[in-house]
N, C-alpha and C positions, 0 to 999 in steps of 0.2 A: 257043563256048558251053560244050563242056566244057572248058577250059582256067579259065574263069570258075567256072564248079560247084568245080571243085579249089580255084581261089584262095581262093573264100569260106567253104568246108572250113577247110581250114590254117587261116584268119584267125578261123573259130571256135574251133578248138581249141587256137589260142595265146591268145586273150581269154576264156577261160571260159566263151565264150554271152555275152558281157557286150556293152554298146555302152557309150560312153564320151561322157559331155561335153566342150566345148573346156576348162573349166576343170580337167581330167581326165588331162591329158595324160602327165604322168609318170606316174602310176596305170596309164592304157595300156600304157607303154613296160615298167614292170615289169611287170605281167602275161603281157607278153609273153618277157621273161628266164626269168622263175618256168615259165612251163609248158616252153619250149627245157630248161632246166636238168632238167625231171622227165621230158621223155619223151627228153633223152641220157642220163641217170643209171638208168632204167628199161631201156631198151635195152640200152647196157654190161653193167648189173648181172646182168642176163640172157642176154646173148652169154657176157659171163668163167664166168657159173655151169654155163650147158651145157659149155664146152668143158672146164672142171672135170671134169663128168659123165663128159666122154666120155675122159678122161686122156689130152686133147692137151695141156694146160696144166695140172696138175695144183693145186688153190689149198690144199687141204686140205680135213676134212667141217669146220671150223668156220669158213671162208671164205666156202664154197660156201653154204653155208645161211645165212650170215647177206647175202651177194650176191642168192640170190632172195628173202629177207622184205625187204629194201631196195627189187627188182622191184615185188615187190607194194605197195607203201607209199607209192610212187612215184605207182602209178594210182590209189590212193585220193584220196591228195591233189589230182590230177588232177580227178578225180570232185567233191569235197568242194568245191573253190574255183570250181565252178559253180553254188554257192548265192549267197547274197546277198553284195556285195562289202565290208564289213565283213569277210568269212573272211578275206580275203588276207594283214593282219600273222601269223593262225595259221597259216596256209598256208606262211608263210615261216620260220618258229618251228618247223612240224614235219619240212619238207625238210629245214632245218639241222641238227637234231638227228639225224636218223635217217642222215643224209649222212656227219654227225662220225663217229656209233657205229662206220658200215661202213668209215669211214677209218681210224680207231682200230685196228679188226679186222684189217683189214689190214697194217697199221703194224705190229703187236704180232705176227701170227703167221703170216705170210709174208714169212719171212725171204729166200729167194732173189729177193725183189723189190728190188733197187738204186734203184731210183725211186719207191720207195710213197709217199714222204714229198709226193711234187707233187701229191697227191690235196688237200692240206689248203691249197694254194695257189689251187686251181679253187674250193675252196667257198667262201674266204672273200672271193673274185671275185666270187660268186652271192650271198655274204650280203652284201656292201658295196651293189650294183646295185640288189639287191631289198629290202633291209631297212633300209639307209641307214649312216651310219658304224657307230652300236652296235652294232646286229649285225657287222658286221663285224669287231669291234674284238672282242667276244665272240669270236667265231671263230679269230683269228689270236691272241688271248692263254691259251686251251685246245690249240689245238696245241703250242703253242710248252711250255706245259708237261709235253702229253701225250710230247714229242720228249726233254723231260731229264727227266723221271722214268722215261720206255722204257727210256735210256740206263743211267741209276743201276740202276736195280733188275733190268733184263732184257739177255740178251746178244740185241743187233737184228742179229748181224752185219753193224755199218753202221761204217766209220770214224770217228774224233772228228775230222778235216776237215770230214766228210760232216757231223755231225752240226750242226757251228759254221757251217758254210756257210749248214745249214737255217735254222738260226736268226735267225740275221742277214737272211736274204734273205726271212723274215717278216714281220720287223721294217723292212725297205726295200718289201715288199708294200705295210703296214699303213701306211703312210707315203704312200706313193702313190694306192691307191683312197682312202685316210681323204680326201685335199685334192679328187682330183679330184670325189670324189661329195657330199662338202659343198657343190662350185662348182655340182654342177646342181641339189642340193636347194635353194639359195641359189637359185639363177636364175631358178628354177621359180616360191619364191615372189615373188623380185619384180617378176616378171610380170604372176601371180594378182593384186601389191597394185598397181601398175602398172593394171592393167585395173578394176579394180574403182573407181581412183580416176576413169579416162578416165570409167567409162560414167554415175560419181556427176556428172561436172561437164558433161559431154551432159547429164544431164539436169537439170540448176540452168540450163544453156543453155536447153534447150526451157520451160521455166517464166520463164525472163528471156521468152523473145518470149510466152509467155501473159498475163507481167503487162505488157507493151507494148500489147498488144492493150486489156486487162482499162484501164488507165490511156487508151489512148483513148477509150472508151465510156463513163469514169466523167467525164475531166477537164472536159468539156465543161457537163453538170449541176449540177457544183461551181461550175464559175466562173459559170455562169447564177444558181446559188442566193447566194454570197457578192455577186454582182453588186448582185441587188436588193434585197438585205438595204444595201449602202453606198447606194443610190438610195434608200431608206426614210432611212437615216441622213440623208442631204443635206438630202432634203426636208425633215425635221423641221429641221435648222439653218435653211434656207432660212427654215421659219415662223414662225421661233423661238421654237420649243416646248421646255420643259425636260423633261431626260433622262428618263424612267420606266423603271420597273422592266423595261416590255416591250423599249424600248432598250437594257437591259442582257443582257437573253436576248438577244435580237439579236446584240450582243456578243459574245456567249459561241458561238453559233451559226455566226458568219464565222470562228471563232478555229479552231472544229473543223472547219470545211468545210477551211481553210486548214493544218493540223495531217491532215487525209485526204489532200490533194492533198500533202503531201512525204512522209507516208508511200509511197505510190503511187511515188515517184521513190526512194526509199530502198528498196524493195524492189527493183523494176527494176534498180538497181546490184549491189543484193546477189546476184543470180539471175546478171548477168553475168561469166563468166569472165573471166579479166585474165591479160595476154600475157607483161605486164611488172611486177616490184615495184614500191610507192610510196612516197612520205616521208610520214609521215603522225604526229602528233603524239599520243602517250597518252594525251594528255587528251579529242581528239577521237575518240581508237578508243575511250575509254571511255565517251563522249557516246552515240557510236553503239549501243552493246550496251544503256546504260539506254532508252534509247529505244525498240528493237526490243522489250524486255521490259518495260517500262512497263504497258502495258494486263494484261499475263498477270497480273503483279505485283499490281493493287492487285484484281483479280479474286480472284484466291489467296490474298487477303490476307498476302502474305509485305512483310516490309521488308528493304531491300534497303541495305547499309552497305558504302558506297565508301572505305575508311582512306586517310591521305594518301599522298600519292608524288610522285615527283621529275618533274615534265612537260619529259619530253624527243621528241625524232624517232628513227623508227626505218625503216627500212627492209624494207617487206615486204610482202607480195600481200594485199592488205587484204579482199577479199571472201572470202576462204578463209579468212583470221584470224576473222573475223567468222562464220562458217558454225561451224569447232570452238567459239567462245567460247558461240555458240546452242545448241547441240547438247550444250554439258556443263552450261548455266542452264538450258536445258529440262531434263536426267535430274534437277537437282538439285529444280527448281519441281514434277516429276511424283513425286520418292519425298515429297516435305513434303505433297502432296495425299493421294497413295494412304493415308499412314500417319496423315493429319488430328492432325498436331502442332498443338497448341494453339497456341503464339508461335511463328510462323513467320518464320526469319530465313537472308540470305542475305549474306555479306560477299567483298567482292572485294578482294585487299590486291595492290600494287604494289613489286616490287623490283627495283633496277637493280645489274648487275656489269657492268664494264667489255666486256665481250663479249655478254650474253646479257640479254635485260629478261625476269622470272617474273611471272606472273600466276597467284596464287592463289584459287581458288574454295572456300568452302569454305561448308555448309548446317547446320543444326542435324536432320538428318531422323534422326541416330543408326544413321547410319552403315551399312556395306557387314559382310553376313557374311562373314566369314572364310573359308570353306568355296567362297565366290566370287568374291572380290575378285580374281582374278588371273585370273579368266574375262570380268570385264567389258566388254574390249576386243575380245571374239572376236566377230567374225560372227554374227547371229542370235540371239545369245545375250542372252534380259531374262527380269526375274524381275517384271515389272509387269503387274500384273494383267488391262488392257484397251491396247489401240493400243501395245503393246511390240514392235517388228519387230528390235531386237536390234543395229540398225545405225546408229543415233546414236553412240555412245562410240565404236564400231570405226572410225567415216566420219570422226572429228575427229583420231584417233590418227593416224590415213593419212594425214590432209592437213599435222599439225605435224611428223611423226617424215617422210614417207617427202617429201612436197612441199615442206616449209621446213627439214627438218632439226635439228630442235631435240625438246625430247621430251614426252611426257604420263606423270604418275604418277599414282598414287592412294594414298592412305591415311585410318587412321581416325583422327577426332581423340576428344578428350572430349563437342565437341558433333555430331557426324555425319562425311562424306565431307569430304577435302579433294583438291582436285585442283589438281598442282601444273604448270603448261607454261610451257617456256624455251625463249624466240624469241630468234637469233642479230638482232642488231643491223642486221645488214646481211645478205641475200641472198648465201649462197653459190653 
């Protein structure tokens, strides 16, 4: 029991008090580097300063004292990054710097130290881990200049072997943490989009068996209602009565009952995941999309201008194609409503290269601020007034760039948004 009480000690005062989500994970793992690195550097700094004090090791008065304000600076920080976790990039901002100064210090004026110079190799160890390359990169390009201007301007009594060694094996550091800690910031996120995509198509999964359900309970009423509407039809031939106006509602009636019952089958497809690519023809991926947006469309009153193009076959997970194509005609149909443009107009244009087929979307809504055009794609992130969850445009981007490998952009034209996506021809 007390071995436990200890564990969960330690485990607080390397997490900040903090607990962590799954999606959190390197977050954790730094946090846990970041405080190791403050309560060794705390420690140290306080071990070298007393034994200073006491003239077993003698550091100098401007060693010593700049050793325990680094002590103290340590637990502040310690202290500080148990607020809200937002602290953490400062937290790392202000280790590194206060870490550098006392290396510096040392470097510059404790000359019978032969080995000062491996202080600036540990920190930029701790800024790589915890801060990511840039930091990093900061760190090990300020040594490196702290080390030949030392050189130039002060006698370090350090050799010019010593000194070219340092350098260089900087510069083999910087090299090394730079590749490795890009591969887990890299890894990390395409995990995060990895997972985000699983749990988006679970749950187009779980709505494919709702609208199964939703499609059993409805199919049966439609075909009873279409039924006796063609048994009215008959009769009337049978009596040979001519067509009337109400035989033409009629008409119109079987056509929408019949127009209900394949939307019904046309959503169910849509909602189900697909294992494998398909061949599927432009002209009918294009069918598909006016279709799905048809009703929105003449609701919204938007027209919608399909320009020509080349009808070819293409290879490619077509409900997932179909999911981003909806997902970028909805943000377009939602900014033309929100901003009640007078002529509302939406054009889809068709381009083929020998590798890639483009589909360009483009709206008259006048277009994307500048100020956030390059946020569009992130998580969470809308600027729409009501039912904006932020995650349309980020859900279509994952499914082209990280599922089909091809990519989504955005830009402004003269008459609004255009959004430009290239689908490889074939399934890599």
């Amino acid at each position: 029991m007390e071995q436990n009480k200890n564990f969960f000690l330690i485990e607080n005062l390397l997490l900040s008090g903090h607990t962590f989500t799954v999606d959190e994970i390197l977050l954790k793992y730094q946090y846990k580097i970041l405080n190791i690195v403050l309560i060794v550097v705390m420690l140290f700094s306080f071990i070298f300063s007393t034994i200073s004090v006491l003239e077993i090791n003698p550091l100098g008065i401007i060693q010593t004292v700049v050793n325990y304000i680094l002590a103290i600076s340590m637990i502040f920080i310690m202290v500080w990054l148990r607020g809200p976790k937002k602290r953490f990039p400062q937290g790392v901002f202000l280790m590194s710097v206060t870490c550098f100064l006392d290396f510096v210090s040392a470097f510059l004026f404790v000359a019978d130290d032969e080995f000062r110079m491996i202080w600036f190799y540990l920190l930029a160890f701790a800024a790589y881990i915890t801060g990511g390359t840039k930091a990093g990169d900061i760190i090990i390009f300020l040594s490196v200049a702290v080390i030949i201007l030392g050189n130039v301007f002060i006698d370090l009594q350090i050799s010019q072997k010593a000194v070219i060694s340092s350098i260089l094996g900087l510069i083999i550091t910087m090299l090394f943490f730079r590749s490795y800690t890009k591969k887990i910031f890299d890894f990390e996120k395409e995990i995060t989009e990895q997972k985000s995509l699983m749990i988006t198509q679970s749950r187009f999964a779980a709505m494919g068996e709702m609208m199964s359900m939703i499609a059993h309970q409805w199919r049966q009423p439609l075909s009873t209602t279409t039924l006796m509407i063609a048994n009215e039809r008959v009769k009337s031939i049978i009596e040979g009565k001519e067509s009337t106006q109400q035989d033409k509602i009629l008409d119109k009636i079987s056509n929408t009952m019949t127009y209900l019952s394949d939307t019904i089958d046309d959503f169910q497809t849509y909602f189900k995941p697909e294992k494998s690519p398909q061949n599927i023809e432009v002209k009918t991926l294009i069918q598909r999309i006016r279709q799905f947006n048809d009703s929105r469309l003449k609701v919204a009153n938007i027209k919608l201008h399909i320009e020509e193009y080349k009808n070819e076959s293409i290879e490619i997970y077509v409900n997932e194609v179909i999911q981003a194509l909806l997902n970028i005609c909805n943000n377009s149909i939602d900014i033309l409503e929100e901003r009640d443009v007078n002529s509302r107009h939406l054009w889809i244009n068709i381009k083929s290269t020998d590798d890639d087929l483009i589909i360009n979307i483009e709206d008259n809504g006048g277009g994307i601020e500048e100020d956030i055009i390059e946020k569009i794609f992130d998580p969470y992130f809308s600027k729409k007034s009501k039912n904006g969850t932020g995650l349309g445009l980020y859900m279509a981007k994952m499914i082209i760039e990280t599922h089909l490998h091809g990519a989504l952009r955005v830009k402004n034209t003269s008459r609004g948004a255009l959004f430009s996506i290239v689908l490889p021809k074939k399934v890599k």
